[in-house]
The first five atom37 places (N, CA, C, CB, O) and aatype in JSON, in Angstrom:
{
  "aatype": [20, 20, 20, 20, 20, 20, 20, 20, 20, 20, 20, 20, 20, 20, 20, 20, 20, 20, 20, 20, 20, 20, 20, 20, 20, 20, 20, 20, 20, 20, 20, 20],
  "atom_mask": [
    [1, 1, 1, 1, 1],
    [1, 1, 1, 1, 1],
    [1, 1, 1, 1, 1],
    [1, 1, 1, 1, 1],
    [1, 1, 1, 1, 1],
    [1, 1, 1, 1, 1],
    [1, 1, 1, 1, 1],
    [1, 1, 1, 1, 1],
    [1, 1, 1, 1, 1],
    [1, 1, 1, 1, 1],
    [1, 1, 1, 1, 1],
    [1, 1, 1, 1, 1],
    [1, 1, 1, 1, 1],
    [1, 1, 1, 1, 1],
    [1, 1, 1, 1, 1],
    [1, 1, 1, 1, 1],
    [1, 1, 1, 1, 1],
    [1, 1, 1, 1, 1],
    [1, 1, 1, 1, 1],
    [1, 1, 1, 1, 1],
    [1, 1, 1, 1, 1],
    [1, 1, 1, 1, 1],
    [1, 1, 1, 1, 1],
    [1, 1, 1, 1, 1],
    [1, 1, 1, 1, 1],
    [1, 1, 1, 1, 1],
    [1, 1, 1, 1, 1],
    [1, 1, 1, 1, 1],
    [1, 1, 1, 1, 1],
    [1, 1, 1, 1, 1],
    [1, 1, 1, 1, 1],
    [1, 1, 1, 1, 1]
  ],
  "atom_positions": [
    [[151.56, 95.6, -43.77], [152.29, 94.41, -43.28], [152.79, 94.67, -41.84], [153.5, 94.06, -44.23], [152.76, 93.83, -40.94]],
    [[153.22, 95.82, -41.75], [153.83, 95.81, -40.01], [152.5, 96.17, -39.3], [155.25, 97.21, -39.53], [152.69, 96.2, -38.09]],
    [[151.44, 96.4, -39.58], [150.24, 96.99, -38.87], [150.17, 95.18, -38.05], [148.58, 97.75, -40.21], [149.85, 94.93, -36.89]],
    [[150.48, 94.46, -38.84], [149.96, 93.08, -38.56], [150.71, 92.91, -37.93], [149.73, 92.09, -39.39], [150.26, 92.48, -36.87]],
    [[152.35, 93.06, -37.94], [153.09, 92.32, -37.47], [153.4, 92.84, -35.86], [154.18, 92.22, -38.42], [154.21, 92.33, -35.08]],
    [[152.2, 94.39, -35.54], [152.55, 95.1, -33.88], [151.45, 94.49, -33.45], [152.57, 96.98, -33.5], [151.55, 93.86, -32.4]],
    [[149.95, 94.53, -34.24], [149.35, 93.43, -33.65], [149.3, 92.44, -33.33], [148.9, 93.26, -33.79], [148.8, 92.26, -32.22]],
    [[149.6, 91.65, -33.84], [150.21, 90.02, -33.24], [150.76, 90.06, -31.59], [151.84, 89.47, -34.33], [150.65, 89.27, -30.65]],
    [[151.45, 91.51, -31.76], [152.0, 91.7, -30.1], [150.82, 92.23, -29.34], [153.36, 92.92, -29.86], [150.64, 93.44, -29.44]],
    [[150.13, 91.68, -28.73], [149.49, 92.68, -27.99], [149.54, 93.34, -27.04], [148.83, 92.51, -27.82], [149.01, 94.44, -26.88]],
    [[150.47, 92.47, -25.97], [151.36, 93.27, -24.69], [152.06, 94.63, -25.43], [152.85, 92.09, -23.95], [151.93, 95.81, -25.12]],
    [[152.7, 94.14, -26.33], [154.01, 95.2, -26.54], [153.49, 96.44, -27.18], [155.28, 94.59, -27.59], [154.05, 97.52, -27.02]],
    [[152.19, 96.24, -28.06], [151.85, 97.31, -28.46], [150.84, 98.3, -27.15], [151.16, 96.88, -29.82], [150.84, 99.52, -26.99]],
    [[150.2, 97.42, -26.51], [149.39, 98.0, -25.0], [150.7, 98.89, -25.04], [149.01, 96.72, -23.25], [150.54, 100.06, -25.41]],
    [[151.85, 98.51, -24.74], [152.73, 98.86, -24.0], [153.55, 100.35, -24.85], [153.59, 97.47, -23.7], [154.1, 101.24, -24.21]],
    [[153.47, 100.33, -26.22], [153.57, 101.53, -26.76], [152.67, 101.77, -27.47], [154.55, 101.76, -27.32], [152.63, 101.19, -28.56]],
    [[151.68, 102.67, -27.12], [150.66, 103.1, -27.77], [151.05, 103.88, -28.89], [149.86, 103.73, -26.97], [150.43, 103.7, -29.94]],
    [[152.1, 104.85, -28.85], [152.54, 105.62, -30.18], [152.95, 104.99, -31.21], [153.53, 106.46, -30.03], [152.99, 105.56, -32.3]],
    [[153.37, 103.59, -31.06], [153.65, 102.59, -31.7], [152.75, 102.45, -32.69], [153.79, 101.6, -30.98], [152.93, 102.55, -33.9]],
    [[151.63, 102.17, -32.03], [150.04, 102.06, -32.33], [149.76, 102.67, -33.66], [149.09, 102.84, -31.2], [149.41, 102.25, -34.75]],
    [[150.21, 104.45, -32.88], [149.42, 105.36, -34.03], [150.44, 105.28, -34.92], [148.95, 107.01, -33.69], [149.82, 105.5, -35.97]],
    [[151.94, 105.07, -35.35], [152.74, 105.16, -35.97], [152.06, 104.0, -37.37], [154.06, 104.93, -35.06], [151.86, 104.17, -38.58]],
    [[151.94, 103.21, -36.74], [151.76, 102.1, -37.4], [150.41, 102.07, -38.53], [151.66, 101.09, -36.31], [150.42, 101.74, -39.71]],
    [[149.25, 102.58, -37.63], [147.88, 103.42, -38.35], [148.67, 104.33, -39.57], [146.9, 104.71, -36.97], [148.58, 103.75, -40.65]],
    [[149.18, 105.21, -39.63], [149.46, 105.94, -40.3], [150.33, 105.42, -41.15], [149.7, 106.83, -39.76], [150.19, 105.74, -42.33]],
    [[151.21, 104.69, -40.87], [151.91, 103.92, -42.15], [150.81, 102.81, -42.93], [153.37, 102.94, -41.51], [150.97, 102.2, -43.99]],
    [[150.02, 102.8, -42.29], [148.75, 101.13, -43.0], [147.87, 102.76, -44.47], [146.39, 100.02, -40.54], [147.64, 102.74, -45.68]],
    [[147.73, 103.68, -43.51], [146.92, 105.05, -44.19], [147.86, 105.23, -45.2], [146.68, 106.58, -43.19], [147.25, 105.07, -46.27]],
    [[149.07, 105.49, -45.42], [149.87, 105.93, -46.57], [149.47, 104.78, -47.32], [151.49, 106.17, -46.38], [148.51, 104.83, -48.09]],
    [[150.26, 103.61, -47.12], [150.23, 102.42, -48.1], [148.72, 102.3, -48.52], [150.82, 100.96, -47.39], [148.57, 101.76, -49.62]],
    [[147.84, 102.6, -48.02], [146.64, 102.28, -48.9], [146.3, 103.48, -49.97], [145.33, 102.03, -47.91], [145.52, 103.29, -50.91]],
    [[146.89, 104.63, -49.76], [146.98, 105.57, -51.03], [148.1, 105.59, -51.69], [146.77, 106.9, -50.78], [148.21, 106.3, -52.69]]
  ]
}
């Protein structure tokens, strides 16, 4: 759900990329 909700931003996430990977990795937990 938040994977969606940093994409929707796309400036803001350009703008923090660690954001990015934070977010990858929380989408990776929740799917196991």
């Amino acid at each position: 759900m938040e994977f969606f909700k940093i994409r929707r931003d796309i400036p803001f996430m350009r703008h923090a990329l660690v954001l990015n990977i934070v977010s990858l990795i929380t989408f990776i937990l929740a799917v196991f």
